[in-house]
Structures are given as C-alpha cells and as structure tokens.
C-alpha positions in Angstrom: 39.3 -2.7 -36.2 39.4 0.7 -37.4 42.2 3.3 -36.6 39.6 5.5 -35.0 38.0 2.9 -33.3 41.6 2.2 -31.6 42.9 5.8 -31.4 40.8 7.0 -28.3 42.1 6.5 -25.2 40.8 6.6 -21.5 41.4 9.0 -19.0 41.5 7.4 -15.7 41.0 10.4 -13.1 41.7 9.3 -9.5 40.0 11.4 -7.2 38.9 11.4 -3.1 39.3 13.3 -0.1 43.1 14.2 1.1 44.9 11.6 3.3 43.4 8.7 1.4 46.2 7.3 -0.1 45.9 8.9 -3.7 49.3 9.3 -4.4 50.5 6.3 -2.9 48.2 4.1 -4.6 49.6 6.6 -8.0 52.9 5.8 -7.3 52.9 2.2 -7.1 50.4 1.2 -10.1 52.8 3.7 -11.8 55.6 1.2 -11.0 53.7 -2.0 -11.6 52.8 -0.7 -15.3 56.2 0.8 -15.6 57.9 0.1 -19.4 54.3 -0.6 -21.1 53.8 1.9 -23.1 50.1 1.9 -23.1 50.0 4.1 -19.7 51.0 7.1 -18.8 51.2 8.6 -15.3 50.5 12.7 -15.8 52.6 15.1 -13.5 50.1 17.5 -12.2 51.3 20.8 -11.7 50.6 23.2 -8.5 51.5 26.0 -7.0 53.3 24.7 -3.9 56.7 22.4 -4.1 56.2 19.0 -5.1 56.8 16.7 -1.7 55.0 14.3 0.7 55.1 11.3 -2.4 53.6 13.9 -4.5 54.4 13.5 -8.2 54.3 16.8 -9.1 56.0 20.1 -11.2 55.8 23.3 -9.1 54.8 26.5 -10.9 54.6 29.8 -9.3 50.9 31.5 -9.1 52.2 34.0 -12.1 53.7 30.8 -14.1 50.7 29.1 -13.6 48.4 31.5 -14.8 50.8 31.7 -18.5 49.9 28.1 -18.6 46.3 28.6 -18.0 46.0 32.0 -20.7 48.5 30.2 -23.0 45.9 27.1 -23.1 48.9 24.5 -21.9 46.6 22.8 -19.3 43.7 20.2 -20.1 42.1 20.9 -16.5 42.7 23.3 -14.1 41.6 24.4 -10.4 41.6 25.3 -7.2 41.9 24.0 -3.8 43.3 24.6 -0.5 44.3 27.7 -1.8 46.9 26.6 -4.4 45.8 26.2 -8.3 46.3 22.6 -9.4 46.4 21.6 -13.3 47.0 18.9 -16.1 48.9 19.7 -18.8 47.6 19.4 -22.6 49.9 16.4 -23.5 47.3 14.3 -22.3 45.2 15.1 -25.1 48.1 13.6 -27.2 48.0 10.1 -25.1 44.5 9.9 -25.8 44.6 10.5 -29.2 47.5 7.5 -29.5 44.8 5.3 -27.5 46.9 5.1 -24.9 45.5 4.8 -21.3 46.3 8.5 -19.2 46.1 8.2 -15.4 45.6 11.2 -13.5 45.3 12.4 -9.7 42.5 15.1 -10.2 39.8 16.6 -8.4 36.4 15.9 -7.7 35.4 19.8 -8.1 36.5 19.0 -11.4 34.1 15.9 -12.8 31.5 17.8 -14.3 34.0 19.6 -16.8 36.0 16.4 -17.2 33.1 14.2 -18.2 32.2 17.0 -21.2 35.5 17.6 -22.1 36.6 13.5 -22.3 34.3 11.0 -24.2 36.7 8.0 -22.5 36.6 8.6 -18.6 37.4 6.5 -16.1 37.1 8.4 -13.0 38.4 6.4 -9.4 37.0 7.8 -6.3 39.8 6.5 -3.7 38.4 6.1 -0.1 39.7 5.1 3.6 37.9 5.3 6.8 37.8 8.5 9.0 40.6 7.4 11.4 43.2 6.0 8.6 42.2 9.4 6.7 43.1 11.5 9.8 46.4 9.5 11.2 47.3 10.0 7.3 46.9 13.9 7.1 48.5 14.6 10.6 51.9 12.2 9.5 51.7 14.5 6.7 52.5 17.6 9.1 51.3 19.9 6.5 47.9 20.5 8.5 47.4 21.4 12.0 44.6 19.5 14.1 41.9 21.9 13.2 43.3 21.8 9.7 42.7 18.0 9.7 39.7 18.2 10.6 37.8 20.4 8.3 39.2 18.1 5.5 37.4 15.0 7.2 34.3 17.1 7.0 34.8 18.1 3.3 36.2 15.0 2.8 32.8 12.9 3.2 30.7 15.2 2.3 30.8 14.6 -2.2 31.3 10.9 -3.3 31.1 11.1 -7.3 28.2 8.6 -8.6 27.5 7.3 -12.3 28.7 4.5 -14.4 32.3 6.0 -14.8 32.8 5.6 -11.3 34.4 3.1 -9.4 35.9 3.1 -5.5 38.9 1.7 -4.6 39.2 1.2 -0.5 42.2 2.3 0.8 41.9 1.8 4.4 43.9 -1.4 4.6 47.9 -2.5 3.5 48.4 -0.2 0.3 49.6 -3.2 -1.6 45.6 -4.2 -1.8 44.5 -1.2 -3.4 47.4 -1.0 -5.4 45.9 -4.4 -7.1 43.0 -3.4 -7.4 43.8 -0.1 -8.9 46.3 -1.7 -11.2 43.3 -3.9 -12.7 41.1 -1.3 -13.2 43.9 0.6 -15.5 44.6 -2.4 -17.2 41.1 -2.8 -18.0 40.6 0.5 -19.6 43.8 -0.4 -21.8 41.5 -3.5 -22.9 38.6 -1.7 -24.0 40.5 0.8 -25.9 42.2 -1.6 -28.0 40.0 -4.0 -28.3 37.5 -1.6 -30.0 
C-alpha cells in the first residue's frame, strides 16, 4: 500500500429534508464511533444558536462572512434564511485518510462532488407524518412553516452511485446501525487501498 493510496479520506455528507432525524442519527453514530480515531464528526457552523440536538458553533452573519472571505470554510450556504458552513479542517482529516462525517445540504451536492474525489453522500429519509410530528416538537416552525418544508422536503432526492438512504421513520436506534455501518465502511475502503 502506498501512502497516497492510504492518505485520502472520505467525506460522508448526510443530507435530507428537515425533521428527518439528521442530527439524531449524527449524534448517536458520533457516540458509537466515539475514541476511534478514524472518524471525525464536523461542527457545522450557522448563523442562528446552536440547539434542538444540533451540534453546532454559532457565528454572527458579519462573523460568518470573515470566514467565508478569509477562505476558513470547505462549503458554505444558505437556507431558511441563515448561512450554514464547514470549516476547512476537514480538508486536513482527509488528507490523514481519516473518515469526515458531515450534516450538509442537498443544495450543496453538485459543488461537493467536484470539490471531493472521496464522497459518501447519505440522503436521510422518514415518512410525511414522522417528518411533520418531528418539525412541530421542534417548535421552531409554525403549522404553515411545517408545511412548506414537507413540500420542499420531497421534492429533490439526490441519485448516483455515491448515494445511499438511510430510513428514518422507525426507533432511531435502527438507523443509527445502519448509518454506523455505512461509516465504518468508508473507513474500510480508505485503508484498505
């Protein structure tokens, strides 16, 4: 095995509608892999205060804008009306070979897949009425609120070889596994290279 062979990692971008359970399903592979260095969990950053199970850095619109001029963010965008990005230390994982997980965007596929030669990208899904009970427990959107994301929600699935769709609809736990082995898997063909 070479060393640059070994030394490109995989980014693992985990992507859906809002209310699916992405940062649920984040938050407990993040424990199951916890103390194996391989992975690493990325702290998005956006413009609103982190919250909700969100794992996430708040930066003002002003702060966030430095970062974006300053080149400190890998991705970056827009949604909902607050500016979401990664930071450039993921470029660094990948470099190491090391698997990078990320909750990102599915505005944001096109760019990833030119800017990342190792992309995993994981379209997390749940059925209309799980998506909706999800988003109003939330209580960050009112009723009409909730429902315009149901309609934007279903209307772009991602498609190609990179992608793969993880069910969420059912007892977390589930997806959780099956997440987990799809991380784990990208850690296998990176270092097995």
């Amino acid at each position: 095995m070479t060393d640059s062979a070994r030394l490109e990692g995989t980014l693992v971008l985990v992507v859906g509608p809002s209310g699916a359970g992405k940062d649920t399903l984040l938050n407990l592979a993040k424990e199951a892999l916890a103390g194996d260095e391989r992975f690493n969990f990325v702290r998005r950053i956006i413009t609103r205060p982190a919250g909700g199970g969100e794992d996430s850095a708040f930066a003002t619109k002003e702060a966030f804008q430095r970062l974006v001029e300053e080149g400190l963010l890998a991705l970056y965008w827009q949604a909902h009306g607050l500016s979401y990005g990664l930071p450039i230390i993921i470029d660094e994982w990948l470099a190491n070979g090391d698997v990078v997980v990320a909750n990102g965007s599915r505005s944001i596929l096109a760019e990833a897949r030119t800017r990342f030669s190792r992309l995993k990208i994981v379209n997390v899904v749940a059925s209309p009425d799980v998506i909706a009970d999800r988003l109003r427990s939330r209580g960050r959107e009112a009723d009409d609120d909730v429902m315009q994301r149901l309609q934007r929600g279903g209307e772009f699935d991602p498609e190609g070889s990179d992608v793969v769709t993880v069910d969420n609809s059912g007892p977390p736990h589930v997806a959780a596994e099956h997440f987990v082995r799809i991380i784990r898997s990208c850690s296998l063909t990176v270092h097995s290279l």
